[in-house]
PyMOL Python script that loads the backbone (N, CA, C, O; Angstrom):
from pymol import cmd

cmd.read_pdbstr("""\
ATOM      1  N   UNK A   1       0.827  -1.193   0.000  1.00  0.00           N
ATOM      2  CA  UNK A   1       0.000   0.000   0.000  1.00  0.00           C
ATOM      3  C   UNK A   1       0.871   1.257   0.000  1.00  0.00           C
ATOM      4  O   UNK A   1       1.963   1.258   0.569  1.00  0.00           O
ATOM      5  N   UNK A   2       0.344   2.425  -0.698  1.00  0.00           N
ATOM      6  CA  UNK A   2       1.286   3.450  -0.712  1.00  0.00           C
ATOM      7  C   UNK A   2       0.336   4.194   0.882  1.00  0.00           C
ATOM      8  O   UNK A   2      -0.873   4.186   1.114  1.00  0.00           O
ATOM      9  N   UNK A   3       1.650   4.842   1.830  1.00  0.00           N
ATOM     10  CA  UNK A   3       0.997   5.633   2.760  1.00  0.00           C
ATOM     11  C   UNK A   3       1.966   6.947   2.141  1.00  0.00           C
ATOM     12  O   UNK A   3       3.004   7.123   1.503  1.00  0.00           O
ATOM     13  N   UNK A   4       0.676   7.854   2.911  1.00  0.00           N
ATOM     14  CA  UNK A   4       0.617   9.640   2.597  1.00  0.00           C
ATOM     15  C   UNK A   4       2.500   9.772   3.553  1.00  0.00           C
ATOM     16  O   UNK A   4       2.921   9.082   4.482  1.00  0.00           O
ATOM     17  N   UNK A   5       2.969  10.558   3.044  1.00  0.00           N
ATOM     18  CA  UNK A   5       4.034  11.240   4.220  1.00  0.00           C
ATOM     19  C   UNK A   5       3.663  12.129   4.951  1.00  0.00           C
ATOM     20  O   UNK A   5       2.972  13.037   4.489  1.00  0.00           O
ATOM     21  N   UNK A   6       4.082  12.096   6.494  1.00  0.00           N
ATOM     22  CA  UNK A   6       3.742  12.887   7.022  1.00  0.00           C
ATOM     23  C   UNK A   6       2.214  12.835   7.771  1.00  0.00           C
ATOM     24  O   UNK A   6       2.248  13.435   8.846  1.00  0.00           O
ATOM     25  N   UNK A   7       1.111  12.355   7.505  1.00  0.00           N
ATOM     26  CA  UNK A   7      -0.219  11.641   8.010  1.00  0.00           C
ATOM     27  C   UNK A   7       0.294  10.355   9.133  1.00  0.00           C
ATOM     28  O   UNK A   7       0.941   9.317   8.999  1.00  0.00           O
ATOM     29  N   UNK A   8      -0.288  10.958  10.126  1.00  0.00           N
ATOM     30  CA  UNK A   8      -0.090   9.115  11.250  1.00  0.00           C
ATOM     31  C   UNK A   8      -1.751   8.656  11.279  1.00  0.00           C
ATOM     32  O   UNK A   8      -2.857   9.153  11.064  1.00  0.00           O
ATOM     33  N   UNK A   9      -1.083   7.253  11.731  1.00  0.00           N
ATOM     34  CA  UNK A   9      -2.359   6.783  11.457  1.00  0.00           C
ATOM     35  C   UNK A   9      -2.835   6.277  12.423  1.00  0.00           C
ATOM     36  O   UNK A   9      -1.994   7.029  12.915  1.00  0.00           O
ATOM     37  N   UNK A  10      -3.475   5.615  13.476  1.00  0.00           N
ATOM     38  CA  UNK A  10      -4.195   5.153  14.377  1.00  0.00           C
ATOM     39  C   UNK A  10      -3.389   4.746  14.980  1.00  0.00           C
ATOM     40  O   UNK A  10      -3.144   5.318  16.042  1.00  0.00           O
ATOM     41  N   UNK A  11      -2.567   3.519  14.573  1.00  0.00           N
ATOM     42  CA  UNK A  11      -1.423   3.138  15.686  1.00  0.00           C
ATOM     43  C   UNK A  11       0.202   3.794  16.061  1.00  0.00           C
ATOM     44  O   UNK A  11       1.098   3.396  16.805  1.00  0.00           O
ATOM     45  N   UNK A  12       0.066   4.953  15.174  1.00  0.00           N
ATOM     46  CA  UNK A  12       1.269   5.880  15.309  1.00  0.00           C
ATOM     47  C   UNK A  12       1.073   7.122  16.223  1.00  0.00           C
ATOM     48  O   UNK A  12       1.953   7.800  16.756  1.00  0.00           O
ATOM     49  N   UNK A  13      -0.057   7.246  16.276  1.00  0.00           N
ATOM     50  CA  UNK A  13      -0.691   8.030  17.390  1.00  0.00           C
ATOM     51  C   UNK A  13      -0.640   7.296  18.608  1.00  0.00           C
ATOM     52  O   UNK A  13       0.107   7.774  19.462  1.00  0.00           O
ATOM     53  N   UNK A  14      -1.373   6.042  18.958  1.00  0.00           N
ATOM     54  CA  UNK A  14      -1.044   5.413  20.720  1.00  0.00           C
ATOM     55  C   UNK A  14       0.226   5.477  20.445  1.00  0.00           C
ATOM     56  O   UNK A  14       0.676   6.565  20.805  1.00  0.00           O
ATOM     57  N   UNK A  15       1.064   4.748  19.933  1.00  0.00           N
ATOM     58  CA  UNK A  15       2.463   4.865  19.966  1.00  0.00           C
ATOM     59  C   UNK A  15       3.021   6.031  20.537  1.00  0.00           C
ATOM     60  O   UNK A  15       3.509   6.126  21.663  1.00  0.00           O
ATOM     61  N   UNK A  16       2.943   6.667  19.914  1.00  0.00           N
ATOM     62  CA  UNK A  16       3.124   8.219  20.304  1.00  0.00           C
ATOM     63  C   UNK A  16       3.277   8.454  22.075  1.00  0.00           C
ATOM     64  O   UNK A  16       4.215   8.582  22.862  1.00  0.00           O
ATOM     65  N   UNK A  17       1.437   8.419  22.173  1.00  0.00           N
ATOM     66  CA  UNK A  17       1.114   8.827  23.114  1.00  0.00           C
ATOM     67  C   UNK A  17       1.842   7.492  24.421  1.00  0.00           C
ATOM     68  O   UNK A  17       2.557   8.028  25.268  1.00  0.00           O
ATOM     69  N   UNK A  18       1.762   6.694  24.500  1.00  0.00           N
ATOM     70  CA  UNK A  18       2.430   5.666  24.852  1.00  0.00           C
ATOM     71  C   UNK A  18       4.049   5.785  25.273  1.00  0.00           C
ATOM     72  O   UNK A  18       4.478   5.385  26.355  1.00  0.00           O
ATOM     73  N   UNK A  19       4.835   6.376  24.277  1.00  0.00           N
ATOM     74  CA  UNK A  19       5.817   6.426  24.658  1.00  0.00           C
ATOM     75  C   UNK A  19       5.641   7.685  25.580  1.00  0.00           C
ATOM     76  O   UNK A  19       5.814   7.448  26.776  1.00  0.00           O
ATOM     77  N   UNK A  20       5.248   9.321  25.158  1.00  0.00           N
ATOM     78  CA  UNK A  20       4.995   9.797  26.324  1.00  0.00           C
ATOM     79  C   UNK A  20       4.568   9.785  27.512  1.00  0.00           C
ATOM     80  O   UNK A  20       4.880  10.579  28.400  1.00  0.00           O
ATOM     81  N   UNK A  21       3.597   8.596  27.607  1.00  0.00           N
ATOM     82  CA  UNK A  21       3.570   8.349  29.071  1.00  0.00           C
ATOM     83  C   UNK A  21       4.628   7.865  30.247  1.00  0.00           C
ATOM     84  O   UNK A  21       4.715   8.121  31.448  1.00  0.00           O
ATOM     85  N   UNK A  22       5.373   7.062  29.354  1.00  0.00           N
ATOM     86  CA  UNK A  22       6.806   6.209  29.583  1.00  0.00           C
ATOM     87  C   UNK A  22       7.515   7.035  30.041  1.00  0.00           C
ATOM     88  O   UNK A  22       7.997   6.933  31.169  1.00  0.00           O
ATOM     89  N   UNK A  23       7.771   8.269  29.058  1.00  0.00           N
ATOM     90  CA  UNK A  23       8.885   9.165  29.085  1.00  0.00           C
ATOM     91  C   UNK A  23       8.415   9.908  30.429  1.00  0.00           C
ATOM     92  O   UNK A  23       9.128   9.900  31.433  1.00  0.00           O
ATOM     93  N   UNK A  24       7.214  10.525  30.384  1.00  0.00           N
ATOM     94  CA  UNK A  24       7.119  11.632  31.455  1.00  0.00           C
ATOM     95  C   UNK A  24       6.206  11.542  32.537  1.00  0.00           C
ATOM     96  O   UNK A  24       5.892  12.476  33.274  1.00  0.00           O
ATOM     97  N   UNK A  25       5.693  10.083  32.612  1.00  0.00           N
ATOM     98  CA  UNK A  25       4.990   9.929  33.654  1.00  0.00           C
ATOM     99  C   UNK A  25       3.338  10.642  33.743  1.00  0.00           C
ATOM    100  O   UNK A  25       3.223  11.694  33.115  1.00  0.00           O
ATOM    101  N   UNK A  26       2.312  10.226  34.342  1.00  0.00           N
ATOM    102  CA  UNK A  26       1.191  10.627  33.747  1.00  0.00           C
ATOM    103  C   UNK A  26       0.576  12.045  34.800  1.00  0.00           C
ATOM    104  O   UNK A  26      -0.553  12.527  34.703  1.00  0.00           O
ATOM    105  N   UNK A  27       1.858  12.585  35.952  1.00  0.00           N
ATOM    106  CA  UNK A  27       1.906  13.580  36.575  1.00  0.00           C
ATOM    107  C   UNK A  27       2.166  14.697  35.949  1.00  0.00           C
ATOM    108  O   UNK A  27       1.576  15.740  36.230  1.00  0.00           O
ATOM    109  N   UNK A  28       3.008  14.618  35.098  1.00  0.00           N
ATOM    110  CA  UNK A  28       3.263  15.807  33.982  1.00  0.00           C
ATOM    111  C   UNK A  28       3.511  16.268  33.329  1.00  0.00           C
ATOM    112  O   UNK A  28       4.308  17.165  33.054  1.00  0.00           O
ATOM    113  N   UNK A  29       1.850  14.899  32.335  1.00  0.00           N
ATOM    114  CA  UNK A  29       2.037  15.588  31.411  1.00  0.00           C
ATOM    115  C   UNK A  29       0.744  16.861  31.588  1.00  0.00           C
ATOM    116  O   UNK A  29       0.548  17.509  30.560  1.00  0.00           O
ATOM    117  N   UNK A  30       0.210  17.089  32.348  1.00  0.00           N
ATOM    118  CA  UNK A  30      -0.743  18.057  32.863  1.00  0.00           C
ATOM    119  C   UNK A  30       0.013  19.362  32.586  1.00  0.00           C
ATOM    120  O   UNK A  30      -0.468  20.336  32.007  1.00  0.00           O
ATOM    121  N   UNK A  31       1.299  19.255  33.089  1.00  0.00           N
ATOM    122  CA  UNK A  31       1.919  20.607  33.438  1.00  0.00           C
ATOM    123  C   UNK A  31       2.742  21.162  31.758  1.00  0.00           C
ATOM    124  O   UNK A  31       3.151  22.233  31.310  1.00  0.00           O
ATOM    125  N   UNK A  32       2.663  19.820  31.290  1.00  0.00           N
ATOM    126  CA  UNK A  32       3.259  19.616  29.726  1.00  0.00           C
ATOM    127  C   UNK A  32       2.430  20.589  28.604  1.00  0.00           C
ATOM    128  O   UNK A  32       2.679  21.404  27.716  1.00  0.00           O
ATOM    129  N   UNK A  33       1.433  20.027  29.168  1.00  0.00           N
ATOM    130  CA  UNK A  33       0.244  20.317  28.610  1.00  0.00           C
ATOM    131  C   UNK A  33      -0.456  22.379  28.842  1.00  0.00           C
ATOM    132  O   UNK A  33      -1.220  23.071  28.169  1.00  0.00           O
ATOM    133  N   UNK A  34       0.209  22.587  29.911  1.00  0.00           N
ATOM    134  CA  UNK A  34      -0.492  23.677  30.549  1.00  0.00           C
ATOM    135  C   UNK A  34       0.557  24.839  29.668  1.00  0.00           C
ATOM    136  O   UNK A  34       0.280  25.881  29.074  1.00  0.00           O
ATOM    137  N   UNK A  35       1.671  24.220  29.868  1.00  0.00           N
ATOM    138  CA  UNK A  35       2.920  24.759  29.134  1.00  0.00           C
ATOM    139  C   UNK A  35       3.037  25.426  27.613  1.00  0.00           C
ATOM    140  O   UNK A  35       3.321  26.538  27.168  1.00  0.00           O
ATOM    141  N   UNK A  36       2.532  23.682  26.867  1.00  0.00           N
ATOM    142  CA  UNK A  36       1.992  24.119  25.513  1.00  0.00           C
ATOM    143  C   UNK A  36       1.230  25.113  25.174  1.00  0.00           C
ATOM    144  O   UNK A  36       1.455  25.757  24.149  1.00  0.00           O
ATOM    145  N   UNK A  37       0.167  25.390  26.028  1.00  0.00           N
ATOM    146  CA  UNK A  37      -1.252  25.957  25.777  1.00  0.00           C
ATOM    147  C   UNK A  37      -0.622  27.246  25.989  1.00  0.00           C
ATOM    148  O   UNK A  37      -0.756  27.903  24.956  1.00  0.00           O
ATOM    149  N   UNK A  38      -0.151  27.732  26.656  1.00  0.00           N
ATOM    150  CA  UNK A  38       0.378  29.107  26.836  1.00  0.00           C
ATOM    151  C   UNK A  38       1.384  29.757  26.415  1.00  0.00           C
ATOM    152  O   UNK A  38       1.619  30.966  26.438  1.00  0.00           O
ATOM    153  N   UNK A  39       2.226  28.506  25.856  1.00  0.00           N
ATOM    154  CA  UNK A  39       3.587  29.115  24.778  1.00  0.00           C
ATOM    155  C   UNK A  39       2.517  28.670  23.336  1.00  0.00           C
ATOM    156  O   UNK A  39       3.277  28.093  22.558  1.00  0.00           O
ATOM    157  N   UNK A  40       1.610  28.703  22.940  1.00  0.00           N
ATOM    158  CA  UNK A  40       0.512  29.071  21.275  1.00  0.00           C
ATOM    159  C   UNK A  40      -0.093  30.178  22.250  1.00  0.00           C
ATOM    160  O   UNK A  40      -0.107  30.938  21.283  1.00  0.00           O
ATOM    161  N   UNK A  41      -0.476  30.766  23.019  1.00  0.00           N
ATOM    162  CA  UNK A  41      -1.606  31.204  23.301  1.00  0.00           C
ATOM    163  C   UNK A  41      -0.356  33.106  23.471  1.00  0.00           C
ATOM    164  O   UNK A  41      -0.954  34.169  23.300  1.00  0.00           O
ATOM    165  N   UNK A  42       0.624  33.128  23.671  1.00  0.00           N
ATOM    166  CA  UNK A  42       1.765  34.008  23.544  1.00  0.00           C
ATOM    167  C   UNK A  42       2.472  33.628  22.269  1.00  0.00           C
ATOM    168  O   UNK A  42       3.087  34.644  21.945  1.00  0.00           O
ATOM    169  N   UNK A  43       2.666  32.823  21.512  1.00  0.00           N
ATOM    170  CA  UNK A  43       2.554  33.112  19.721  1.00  0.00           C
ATOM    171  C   UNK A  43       1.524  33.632  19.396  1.00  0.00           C
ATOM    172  O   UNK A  43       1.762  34.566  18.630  1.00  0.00           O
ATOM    173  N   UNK A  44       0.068  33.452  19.667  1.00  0.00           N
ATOM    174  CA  UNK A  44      -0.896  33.965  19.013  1.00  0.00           C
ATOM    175  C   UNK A  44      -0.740  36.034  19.362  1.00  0.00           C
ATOM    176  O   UNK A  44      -0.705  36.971  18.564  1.00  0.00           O
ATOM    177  N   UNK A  45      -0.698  36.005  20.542  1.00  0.00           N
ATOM    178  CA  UNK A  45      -0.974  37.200  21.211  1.00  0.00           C
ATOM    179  C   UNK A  45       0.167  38.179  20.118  1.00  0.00           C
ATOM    180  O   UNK A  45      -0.148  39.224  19.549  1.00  0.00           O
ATOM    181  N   UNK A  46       1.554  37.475  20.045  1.00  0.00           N
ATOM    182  CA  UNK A  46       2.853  37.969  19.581  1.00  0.00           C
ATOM    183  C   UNK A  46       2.415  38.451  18.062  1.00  0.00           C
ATOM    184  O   UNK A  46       2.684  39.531  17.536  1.00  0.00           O
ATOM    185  N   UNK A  47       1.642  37.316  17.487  1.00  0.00           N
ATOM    186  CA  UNK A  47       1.258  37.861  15.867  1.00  0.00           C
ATOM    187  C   UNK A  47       0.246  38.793  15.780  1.00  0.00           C
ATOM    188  O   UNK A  47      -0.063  39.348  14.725  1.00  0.00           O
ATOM    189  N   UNK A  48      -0.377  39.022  17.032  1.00  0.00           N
ATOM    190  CA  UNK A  48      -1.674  39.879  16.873  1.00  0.00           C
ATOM    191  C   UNK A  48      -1.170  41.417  16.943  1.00  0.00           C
ATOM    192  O   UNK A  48      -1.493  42.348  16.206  1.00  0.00           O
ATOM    193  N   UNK A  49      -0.070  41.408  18.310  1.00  0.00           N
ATOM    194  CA  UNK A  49       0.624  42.719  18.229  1.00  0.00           C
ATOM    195  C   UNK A  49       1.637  42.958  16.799  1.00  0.00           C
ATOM    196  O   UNK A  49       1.463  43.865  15.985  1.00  0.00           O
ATOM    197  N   UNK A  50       2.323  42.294  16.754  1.00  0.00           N
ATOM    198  CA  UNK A  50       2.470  42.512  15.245  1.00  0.00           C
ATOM    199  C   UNK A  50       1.733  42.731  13.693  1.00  0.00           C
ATOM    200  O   UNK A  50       2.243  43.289  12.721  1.00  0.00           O
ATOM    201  N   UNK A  51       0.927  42.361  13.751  1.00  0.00           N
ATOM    202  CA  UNK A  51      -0.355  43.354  13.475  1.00  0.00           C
ATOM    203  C   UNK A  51      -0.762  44.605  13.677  1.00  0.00           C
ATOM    204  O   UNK A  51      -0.783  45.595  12.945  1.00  0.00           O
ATOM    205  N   UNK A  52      -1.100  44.405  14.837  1.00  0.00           N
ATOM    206  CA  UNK A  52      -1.766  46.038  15.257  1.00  0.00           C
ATOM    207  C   UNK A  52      -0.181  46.677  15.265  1.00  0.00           C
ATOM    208  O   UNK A  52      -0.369  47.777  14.746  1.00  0.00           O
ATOM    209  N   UNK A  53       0.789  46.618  15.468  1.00  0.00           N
ATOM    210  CA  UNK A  53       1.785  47.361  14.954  1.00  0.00           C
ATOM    211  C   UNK A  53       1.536  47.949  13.661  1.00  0.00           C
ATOM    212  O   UNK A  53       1.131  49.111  13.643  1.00  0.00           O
ATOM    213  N   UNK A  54       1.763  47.164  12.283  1.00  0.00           N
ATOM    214  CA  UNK A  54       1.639  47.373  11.128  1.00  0.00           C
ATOM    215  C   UNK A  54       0.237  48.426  11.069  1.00  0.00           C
ATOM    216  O   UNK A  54       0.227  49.617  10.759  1.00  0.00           O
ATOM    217  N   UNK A  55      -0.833  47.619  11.445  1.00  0.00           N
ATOM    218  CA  UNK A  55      -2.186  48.459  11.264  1.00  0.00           C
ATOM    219  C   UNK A  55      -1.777  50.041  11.891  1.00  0.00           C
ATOM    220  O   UNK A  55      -1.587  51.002  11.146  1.00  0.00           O
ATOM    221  N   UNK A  56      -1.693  50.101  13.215  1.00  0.00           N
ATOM    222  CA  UNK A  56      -1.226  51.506  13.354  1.00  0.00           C
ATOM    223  C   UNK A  56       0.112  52.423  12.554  1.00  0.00           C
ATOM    224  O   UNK A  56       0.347  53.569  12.936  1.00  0.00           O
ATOM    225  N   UNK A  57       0.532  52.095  11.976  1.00  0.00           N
ATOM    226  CA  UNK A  57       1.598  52.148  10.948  1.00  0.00           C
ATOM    227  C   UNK A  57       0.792  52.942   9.579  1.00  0.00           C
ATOM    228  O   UNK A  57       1.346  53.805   8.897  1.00  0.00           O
ATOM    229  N   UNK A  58      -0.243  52.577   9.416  1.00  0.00           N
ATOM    230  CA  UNK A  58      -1.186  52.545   8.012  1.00  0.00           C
ATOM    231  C   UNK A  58      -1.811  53.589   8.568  1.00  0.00           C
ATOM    232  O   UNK A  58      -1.816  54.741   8.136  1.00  0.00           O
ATOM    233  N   UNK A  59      -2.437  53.104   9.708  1.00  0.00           N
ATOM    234  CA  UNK A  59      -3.395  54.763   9.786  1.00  0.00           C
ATOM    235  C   UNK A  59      -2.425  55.720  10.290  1.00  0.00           C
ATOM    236  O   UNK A  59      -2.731  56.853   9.918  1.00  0.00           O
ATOM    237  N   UNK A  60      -1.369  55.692  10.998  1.00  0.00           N
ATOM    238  CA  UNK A  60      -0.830  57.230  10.758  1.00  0.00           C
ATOM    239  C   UNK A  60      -0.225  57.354   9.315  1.00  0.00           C
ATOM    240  O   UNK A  60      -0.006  58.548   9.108  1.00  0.00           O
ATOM    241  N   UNK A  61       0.064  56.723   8.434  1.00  0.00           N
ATOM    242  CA  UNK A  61       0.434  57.237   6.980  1.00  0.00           C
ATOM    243  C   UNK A  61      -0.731  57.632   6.792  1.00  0.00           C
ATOM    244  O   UNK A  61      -0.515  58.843   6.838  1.00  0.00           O
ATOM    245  N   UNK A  62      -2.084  57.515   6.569  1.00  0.00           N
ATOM    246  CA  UNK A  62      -3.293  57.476   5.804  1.00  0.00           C
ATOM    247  C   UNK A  62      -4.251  58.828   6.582  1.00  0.00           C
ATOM    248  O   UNK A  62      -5.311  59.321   6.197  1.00  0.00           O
ATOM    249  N   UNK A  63      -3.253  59.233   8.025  1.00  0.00           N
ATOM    250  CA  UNK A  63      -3.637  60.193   8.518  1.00  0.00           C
ATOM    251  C   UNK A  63      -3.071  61.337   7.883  1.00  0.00           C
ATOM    252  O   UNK A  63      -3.731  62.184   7.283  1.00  0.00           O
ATOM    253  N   UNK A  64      -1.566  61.346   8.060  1.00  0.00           N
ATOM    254  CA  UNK A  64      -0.324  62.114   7.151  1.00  0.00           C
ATOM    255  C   UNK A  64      -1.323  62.384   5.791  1.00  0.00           C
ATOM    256  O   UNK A  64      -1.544  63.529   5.397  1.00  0.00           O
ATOM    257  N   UNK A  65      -1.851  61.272   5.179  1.00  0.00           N
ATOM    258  CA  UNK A  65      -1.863  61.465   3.646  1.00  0.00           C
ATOM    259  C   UNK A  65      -3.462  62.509   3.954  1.00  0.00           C
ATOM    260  O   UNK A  65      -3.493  63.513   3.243  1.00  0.00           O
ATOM    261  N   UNK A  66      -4.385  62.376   4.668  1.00  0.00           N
ATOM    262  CA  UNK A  66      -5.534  63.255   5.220  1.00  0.00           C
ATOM    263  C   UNK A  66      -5.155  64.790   5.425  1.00  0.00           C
ATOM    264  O   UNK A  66      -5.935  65.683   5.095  1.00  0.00           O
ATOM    265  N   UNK A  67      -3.771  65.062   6.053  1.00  0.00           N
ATOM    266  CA  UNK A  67      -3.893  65.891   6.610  1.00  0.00           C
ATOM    267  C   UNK A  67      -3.085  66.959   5.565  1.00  0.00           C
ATOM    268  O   UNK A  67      -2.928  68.170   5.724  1.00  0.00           O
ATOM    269  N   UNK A  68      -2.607  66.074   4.400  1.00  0.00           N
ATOM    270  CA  UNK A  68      -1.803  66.948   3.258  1.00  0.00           C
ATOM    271  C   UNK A  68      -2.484  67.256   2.275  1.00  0.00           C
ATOM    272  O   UNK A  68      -2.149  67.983   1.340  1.00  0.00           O
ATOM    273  N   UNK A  69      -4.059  66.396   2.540  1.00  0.00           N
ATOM    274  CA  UNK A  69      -5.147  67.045   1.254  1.00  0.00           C
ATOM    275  C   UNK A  69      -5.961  68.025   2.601  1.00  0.00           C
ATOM    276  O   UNK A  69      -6.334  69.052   2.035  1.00  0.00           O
ATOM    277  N   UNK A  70      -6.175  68.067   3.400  1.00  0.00           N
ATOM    278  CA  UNK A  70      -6.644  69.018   3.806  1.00  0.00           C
ATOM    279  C   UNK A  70      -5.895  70.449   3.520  1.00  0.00           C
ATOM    280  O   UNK A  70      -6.171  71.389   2.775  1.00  0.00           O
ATOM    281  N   UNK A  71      -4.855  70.206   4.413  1.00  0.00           N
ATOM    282  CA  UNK A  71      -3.805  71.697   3.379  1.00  0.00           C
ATOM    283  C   UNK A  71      -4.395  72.409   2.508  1.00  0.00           C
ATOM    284  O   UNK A  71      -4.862  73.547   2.559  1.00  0.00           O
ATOM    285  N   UNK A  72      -4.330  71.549   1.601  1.00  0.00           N
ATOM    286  CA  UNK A  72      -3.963  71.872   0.055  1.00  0.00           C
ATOM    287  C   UNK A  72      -5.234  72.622   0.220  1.00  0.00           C
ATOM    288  O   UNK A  72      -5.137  73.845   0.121  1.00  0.00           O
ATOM    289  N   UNK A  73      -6.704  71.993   0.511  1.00  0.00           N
ATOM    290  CA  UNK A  73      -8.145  72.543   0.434  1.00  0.00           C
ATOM    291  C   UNK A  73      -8.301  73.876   1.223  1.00  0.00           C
ATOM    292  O   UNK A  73      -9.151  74.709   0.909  1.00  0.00           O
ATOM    293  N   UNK A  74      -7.546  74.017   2.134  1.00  0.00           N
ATOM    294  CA  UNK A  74      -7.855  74.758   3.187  1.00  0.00           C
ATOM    295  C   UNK A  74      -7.574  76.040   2.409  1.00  0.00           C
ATOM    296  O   UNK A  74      -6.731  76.315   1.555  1.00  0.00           O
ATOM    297  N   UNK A  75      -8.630  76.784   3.024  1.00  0.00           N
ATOM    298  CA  UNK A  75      -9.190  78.443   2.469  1.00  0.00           C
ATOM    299  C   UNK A  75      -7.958  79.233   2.540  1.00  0.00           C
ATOM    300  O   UNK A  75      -7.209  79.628   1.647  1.00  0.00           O
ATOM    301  N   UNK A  76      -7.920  79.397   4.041  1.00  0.00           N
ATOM    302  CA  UNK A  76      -6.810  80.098   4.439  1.00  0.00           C
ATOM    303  C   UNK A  76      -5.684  80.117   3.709  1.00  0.00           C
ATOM    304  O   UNK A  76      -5.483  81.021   2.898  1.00  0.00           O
ATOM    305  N   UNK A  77      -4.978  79.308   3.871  1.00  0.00           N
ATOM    306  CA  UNK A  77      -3.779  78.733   2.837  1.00  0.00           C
ATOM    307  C   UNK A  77      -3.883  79.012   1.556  1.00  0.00           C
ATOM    308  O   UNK A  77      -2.886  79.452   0.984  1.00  0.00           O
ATOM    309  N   UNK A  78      -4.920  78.848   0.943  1.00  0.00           N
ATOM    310  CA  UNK A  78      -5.145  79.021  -0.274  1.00  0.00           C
ATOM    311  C   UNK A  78      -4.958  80.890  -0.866  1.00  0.00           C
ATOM    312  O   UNK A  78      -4.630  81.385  -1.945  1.00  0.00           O
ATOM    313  N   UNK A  79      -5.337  81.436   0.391  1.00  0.00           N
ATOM    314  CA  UNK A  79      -5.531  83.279   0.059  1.00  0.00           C
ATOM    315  C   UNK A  79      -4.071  83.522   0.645  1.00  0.00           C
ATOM    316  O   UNK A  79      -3.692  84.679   0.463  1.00  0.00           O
ATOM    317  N   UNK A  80      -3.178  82.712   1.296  1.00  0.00           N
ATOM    318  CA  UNK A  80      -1.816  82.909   2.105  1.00  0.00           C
ATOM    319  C   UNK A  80      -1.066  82.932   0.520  1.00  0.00           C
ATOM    320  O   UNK A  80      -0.124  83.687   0.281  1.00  0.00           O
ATOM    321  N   UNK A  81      -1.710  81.875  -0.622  1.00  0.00           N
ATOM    322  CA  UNK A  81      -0.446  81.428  -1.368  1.00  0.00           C
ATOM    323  C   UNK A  81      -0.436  82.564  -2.111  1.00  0.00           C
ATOM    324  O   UNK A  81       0.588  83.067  -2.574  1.00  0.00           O
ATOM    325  N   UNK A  82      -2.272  83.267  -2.329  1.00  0.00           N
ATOM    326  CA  UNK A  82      -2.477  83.877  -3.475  1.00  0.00           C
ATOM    327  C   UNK A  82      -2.023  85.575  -3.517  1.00  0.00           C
ATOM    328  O   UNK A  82      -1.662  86.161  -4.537  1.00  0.00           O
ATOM    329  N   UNK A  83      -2.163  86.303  -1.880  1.00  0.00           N
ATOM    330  CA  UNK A  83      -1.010  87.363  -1.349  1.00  0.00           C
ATOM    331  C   UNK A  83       0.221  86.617  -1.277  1.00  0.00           C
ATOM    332  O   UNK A  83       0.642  86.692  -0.123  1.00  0.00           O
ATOM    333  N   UNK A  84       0.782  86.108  -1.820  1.00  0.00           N
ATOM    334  CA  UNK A  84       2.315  86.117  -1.515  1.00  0.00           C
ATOM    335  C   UNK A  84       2.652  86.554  -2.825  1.00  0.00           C
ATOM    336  O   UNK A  84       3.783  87.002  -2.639  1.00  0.00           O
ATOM    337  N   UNK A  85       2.403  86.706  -3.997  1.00  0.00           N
ATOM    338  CA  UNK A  85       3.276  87.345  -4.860  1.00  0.00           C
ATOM    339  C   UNK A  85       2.583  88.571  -5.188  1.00  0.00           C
ATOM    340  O   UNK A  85       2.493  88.944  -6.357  1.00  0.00           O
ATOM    341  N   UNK A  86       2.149  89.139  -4.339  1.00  0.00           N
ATOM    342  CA  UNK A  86       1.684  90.810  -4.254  1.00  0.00           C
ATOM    343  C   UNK A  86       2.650  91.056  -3.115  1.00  0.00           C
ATOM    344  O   UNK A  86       3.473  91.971  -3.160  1.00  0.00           O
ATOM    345  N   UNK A  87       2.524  90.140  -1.990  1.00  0.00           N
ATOM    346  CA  UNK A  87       3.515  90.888  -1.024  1.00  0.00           C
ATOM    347  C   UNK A  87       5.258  90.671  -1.558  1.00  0.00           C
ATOM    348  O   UNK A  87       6.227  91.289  -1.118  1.00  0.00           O
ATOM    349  N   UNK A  88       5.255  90.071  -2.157  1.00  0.00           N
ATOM    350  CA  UNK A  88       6.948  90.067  -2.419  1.00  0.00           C
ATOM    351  C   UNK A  88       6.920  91.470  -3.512  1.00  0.00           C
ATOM    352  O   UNK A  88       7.764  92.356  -3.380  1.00  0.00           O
ATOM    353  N   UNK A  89       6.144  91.519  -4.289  1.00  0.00           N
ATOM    354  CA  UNK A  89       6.335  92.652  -5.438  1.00  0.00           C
ATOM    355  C   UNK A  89       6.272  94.422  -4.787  1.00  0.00           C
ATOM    356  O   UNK A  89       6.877  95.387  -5.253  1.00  0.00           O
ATOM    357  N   UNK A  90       5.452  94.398  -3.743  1.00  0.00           N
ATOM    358  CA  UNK A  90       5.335  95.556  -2.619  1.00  0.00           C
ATOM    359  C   UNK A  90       7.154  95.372  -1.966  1.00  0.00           C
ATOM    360  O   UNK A  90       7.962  96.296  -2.060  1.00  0.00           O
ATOM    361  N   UNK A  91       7.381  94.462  -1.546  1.00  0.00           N
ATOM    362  CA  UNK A  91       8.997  94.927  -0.809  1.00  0.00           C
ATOM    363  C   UNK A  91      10.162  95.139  -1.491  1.00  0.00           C
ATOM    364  O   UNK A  91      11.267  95.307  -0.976  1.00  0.00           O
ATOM    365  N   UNK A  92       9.807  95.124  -3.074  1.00  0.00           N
ATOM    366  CA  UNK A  92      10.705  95.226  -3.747  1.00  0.00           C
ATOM    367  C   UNK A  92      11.174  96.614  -4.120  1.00  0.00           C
ATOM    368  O   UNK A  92      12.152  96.759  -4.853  1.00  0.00           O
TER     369      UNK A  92
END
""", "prot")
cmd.dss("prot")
cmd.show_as("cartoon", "prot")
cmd.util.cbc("prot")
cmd.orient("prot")
């Protein structure tokens, strides 16, 4: 029969589990177990802040990029750009 690589199959699993009992006794693997769950559960947390890193990353560019079309729109600014070459031609 051809088997998959990498797939266990029913008796490669007790096996498994079997020899871990051997190895670590059935006191702890509780603590084995408690261990696992919280070194994925601090990978998970680790990729999430790395995330919200990036994400806050985006909205202050996307704020930056908000606040350079406001500029541009803004009234004020706009009558600042349009006296400036009357006031340079007056100090001359």
């Amino acid at each position: 029969m051809i088997q998959h690589c990498g797939m266990f199959g029913g008796y490669e699993i007790v096996l498994i589990i079997v020899a871990i009992l051997l190895l670590f006794g059935g006191k702890k693997i509780p603590e084995l177990a408690r261990g696992l769950g919280k070194g994925v559960k601090e990978f998970k947390d680790a990729a999430e802040d790395s995330n919200l890193k990036q994400d806050l990353k985006d909205i202050a560019s996307e704020v930056g990029d908000l606040k350079e079309s406001v500029d541009k729109v803004n009234p004020k600014k706009a009558l600042d750009d349009l006296k400036q070459p009357f006031k340079a031609g007056k100090k001359k």
